[in-house]
Structures are given as C-alpha cells and as structure tokens.
C-alpha positions in Angstrom: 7.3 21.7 30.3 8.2 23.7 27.7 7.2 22.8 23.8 10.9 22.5 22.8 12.2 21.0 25.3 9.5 17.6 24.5 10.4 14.2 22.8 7.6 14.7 19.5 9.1 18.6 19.1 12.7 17.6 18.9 11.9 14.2 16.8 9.6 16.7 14.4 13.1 18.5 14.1 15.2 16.0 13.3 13.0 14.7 10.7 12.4 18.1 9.0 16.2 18.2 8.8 16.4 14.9 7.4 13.8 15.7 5.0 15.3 19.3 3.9 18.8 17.3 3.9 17.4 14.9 1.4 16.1 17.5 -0.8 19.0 19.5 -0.8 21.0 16.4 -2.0 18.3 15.9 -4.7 18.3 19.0 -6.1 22.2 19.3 -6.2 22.2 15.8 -7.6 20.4 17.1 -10.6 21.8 20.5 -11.2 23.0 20.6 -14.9 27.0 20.7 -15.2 27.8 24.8 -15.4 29.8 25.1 -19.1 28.3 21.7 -20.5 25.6 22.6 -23.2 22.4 20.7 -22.9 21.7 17.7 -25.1 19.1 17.9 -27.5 15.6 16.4 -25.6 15.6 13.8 -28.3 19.4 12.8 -28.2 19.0 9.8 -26.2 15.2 8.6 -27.3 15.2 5.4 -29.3 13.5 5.7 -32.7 10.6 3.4 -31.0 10.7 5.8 -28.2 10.3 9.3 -30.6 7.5 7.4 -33.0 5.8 6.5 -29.7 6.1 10.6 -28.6 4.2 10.9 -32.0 1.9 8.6 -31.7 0.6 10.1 -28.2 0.4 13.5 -29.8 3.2 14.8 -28.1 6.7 16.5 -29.7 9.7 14.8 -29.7 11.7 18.0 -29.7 9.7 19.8 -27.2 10.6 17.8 -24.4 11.4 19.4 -21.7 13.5 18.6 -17.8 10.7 18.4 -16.2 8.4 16.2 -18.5 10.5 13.3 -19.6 13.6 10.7 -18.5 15.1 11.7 -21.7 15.9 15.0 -20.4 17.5 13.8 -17.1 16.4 13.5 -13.7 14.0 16.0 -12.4 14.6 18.8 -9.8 12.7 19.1 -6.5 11.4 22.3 -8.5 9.9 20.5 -11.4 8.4 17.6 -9.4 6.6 20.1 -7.3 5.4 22.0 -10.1 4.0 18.9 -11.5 2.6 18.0 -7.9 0.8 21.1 -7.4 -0.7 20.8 -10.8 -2.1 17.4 -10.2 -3.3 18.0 -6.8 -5.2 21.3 -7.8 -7.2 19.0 -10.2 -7.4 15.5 -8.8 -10.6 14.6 -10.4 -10.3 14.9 -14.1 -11.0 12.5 -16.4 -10.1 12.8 -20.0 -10.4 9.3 -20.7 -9.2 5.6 -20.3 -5.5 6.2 -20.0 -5.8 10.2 -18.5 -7.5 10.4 -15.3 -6.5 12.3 -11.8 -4.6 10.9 -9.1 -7.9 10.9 -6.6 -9.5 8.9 -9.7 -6.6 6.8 -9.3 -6.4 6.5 -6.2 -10.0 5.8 -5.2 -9.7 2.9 -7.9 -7.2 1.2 -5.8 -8.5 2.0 -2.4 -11.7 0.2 -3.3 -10.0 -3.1 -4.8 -7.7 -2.7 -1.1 -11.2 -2.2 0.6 -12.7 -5.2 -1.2 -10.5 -7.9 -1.3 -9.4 -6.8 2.6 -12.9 -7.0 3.8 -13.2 -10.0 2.2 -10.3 -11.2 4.3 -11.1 -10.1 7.0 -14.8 -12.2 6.8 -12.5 -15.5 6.5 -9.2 -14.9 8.6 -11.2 -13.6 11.9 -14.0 -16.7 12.7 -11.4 -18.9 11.0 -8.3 -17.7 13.1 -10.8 -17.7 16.4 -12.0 -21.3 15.7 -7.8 -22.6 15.3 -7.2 -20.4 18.0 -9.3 -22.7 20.4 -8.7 -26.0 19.6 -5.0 -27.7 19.3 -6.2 -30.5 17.3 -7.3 -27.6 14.7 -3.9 -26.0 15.2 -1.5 -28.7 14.3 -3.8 -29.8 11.5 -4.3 -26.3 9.5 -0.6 -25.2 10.3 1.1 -27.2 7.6 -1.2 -25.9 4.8 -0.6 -22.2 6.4 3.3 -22.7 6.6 3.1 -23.7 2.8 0.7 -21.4 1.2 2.0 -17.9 3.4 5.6 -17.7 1.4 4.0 -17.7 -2.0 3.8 -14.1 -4.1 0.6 -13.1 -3.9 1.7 -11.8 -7.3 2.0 -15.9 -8.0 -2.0 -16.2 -8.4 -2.0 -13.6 -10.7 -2.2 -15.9 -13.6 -4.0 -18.8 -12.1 -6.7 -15.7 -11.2 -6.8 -14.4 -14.8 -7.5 -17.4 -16.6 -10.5 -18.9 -14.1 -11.7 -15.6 -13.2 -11.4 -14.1 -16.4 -11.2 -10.4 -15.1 -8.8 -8.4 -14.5 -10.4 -6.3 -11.6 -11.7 -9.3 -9.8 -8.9 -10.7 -9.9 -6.4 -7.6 -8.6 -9.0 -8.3 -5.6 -8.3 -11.5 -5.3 -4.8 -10.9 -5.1 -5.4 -8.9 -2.5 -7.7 -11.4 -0.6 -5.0 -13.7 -0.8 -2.1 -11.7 0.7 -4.7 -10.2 3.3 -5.5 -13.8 4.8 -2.4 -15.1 6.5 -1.3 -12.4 8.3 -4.6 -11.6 9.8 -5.8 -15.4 10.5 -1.9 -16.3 11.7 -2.5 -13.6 14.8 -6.1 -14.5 15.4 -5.5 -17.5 15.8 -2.0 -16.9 18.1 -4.1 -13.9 20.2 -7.2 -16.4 20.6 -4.2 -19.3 22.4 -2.7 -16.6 23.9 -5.3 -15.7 26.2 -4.7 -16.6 29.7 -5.8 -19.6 31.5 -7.2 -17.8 34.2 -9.8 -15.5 32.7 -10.6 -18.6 31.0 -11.2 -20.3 34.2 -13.2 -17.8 35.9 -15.5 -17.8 32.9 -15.9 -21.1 33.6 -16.6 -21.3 37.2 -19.0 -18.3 36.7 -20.9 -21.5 33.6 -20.5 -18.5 31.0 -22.4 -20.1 27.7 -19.6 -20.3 25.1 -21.0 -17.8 22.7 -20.7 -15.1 25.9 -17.0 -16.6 26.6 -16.2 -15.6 23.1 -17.5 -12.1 22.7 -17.0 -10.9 26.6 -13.6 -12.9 27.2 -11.4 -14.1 24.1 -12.2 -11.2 21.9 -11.5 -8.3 24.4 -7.9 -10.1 25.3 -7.4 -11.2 21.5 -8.6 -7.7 19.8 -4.6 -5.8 20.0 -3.2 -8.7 18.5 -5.9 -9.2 15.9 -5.9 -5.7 14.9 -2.0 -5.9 14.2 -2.6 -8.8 11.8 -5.3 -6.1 10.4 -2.4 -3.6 10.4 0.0 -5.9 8.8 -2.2 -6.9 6.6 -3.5 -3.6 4.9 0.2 -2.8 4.6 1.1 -6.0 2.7 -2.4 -5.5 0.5 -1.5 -1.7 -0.1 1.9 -2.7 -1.7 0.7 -5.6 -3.7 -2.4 -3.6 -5.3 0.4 -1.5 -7.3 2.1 -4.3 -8.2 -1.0 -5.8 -9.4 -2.4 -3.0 -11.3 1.0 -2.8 -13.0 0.0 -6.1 -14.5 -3.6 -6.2 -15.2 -3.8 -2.4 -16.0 -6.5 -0.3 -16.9 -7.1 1.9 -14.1 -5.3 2.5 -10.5 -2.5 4.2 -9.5 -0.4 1.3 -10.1 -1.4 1.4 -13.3 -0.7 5.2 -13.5 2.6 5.0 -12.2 3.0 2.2 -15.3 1.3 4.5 -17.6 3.8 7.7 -17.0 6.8 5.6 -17.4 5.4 4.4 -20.8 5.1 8.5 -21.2 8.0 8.9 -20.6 7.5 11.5 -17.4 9.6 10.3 -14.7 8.3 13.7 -12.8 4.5 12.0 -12.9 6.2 8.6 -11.6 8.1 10.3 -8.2 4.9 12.6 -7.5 2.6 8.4 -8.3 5.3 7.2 -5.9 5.3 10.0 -3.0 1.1 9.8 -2.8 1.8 6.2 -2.5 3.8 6.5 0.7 1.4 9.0 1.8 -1.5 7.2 1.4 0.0 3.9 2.8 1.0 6.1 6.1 -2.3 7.5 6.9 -4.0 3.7 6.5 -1.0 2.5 8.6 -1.8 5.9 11.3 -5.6 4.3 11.0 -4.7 1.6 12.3 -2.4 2.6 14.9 -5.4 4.4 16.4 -7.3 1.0 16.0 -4.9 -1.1 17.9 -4.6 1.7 20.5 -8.4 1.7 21.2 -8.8 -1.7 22.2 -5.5 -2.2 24.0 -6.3 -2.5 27.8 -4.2 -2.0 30.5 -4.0 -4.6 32.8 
C-alpha cells in the first residue's frame, strides 16, 4: 500500500493544514492596519504599568510588538523569534524571577512526579482492596462521591497554613487531584474482572497473594493505567494553576511572571511548551496502557 494512500498520512495532512490554517488566521489577525500610524508603545500603559517598566530596568518607550501587550498582539513571526531564543538557551539562570523554560519546566515535572507517585502509593492497594470487597465498596463510596468534585485548587489554602510551604503544598495539590481518578478505576477494574478466571483460580486453591498478582492485576492493569492517564492529565493542568498561586519557581509561575512583564510573546511560547509537554506525558501513557492490554 502505498504511503499516501494510508489513514496516519492523510490524517498527518489534514492536521498540517489545520495547523498552517490557524497560523495564517493568526498572523492576518495581527497585521497592523496599512495607513494607520502606530501608537506610541507607552500609549495605553497605566502610570503603575510604566513606573513598574522602570522599576524592572526596562524602557517604557522602547517597547516593542514583540515584547509587550501594550504594543498589540504578537505575530507568528515574533513569537517564534522569542521561541527560538528561549529554546536555544533553556538552562539559564539569572536569578529568582529569570530562569529558562527547562529550569521551569523540570521544577514542575518534579512537583507532578512527586505528588503523582505519591498517589499512586495510596489509590493502587487502596483501589485493589475496595475493588474486592462490596461491603468496602458501599462504605468508601460516599466519602469518594463527596470529596472527588472539590477544586483541587480548594486545599490550597487549608495546605498553606498547616503545611506552611509553598512547594509542599503545590505537591499536595497534586496528590489530591491525582487520588480519585486513579483509585475510582482500580477499584472498578479490580470488580470488573470476570467471575470465571476467578473461579478457576479457585478450583486450582491459588493462595490469595498469587490470585492478586497472577489474576486481578493482569485483567485490572488497562483500566488502572487509564486512571494513571487521567490522572497525570488532571495533575499536569492543576500544577500551573498552582504555581500561579504559591509562585516562586515553575512554569506556571513563569507564565504568571511574563504577564506581570508585560510579554504576552513569553506567555503564548509558556503556554505552547505546556501543551507539548502535557502531549508527550499523555503519548507515555498511551504506550503504557497499550502494553499491558491483552487480547483475549
């Protein structure tokens, strides 16, 4: 079969025209008005805006498209020109509030990576022990229905003041919005798996530690692993959020940062790496949930 002629070519075509479709529209979206003189960079800061330009050591009146909302929206030209120049040097670090995006980046992965793993030590023998009892079912499930609706955002404060650290706490956050997903589909994989696998264990006096490795996990493991999926997806959106509020490093907090900078260029290239980043961990786990789905 020809190349062309497949299902992932012509889908890899259509999204390339999407995508050059999209850009096209962004980049006529911002094209100055031909006759209109352009503003002066400061004519729409505030006064707290300009002192604020001064304060950072930067000048007011130098403000250019690409480097500031006052100036308008940026171009696809001017983001990328500000993409390039991050991504060339993604490991600088000139200090608390000026670091690189892989600085960034890595800050939040690890606080994900924490508070994830940390989830995953509590939602997995948990989920497994609801999953096989009823009585344990119908007895945890009001306290899950309950607690799963609330922000994870919600504990922020309660997390502040008895932790009493910001960073401990953004992993906490994460903990918390981590757990349900990931216990909620142990625990339905674990009653899902069939009676008669089950039964044959049983015939064959399998010791219940053997059942549970060599029976319930294999037939539970795809639907664990998409509470795992969900999970890191829910815990990758939340640790911007988070890092918006406690701050100090992250690329939530960069993306925060920028705005207060007044580079809206730096906040679109924050927000692309975001949705990059959050793909590959989802394609991670696609891979995952693949591996251990049988075929029966």
């Amino acid at each position: 079969m020809r190349v062309w002629n497949t299902l992932g070519f012509r889908a890899a075509l259509v999204s390339l025209l999407l995508l050059l479709s999209l850009l096209l529209a962004w980049g006529l979206g911002t094209q100055p008005v031909t006759g209109t003189p352009a503003p002066a960079a400061t004519a729409s800061l505030t006064p707290e805006q300009i002192e604020y330009l001064k304060m950072m050591g930067k000048d007011p009146g130098a403000l250019s498209a690409g480097e500031g909302k006052a100036s308008g929206f940026p171009t696809p030209l001017q983001t990328a020109q500000v993409a390039w120049k991050q991504l060339s040097n993604p490991f600088y670090d000139n200090g608390p509030n000026d670091k690189g995006i892989a600085i960034q980046l890595a800050h939040s992965l690890g606080r994900v990576a924490l508070g994830f793993g940390l989830a995953c030590l509590v939602a997995i023998p948990l989920g497994f022990v609801i999953g096989m009892s009823p009585l344990l079912r119908r007895a945890f499930d009001p306290f899950i229905q309950v607690l799963k609706p609330i922000s994870p955002l919600a504990w922020m404060p309660l997390a502040l003041y008895t932790i009493k650290d910001s960073s401990v706490s953004g992993i906490f956050v994460i903990f918390i919005c981590s757990l349900w997903p990931m216990l909620i589909n142990t625990a339905f994989g674990v009653a899902s798996v069939k009676r008669e696998w089950l039964n044959v264990a049983a015939t064959l006096e399998v010791s219940p530690l053997r059942k549970a490795f060599l029976v319930i996990l294999p037939a539970a493991a795809p639907t664990i692993v998409t509470g795992m999926r969900i999970s890191m997806s829910i815990a990758w959106l939340v640790i911007v959020a988070a890092e918006m509020l406690v701050g100090g490093t992250g690329i939530g907090y960069f993306v925060w940062n920028e705005w207060n900078n007044l580079s809206l260029t730096n906040v679109i290239f924050a927000i692309v790496m975001i949705g990059v980043v959050g793909m590959l961990l989802d394609l991670l786990f696609g891979r995952l949930q693949k591996a251990v789905t049988y075929v029966e």
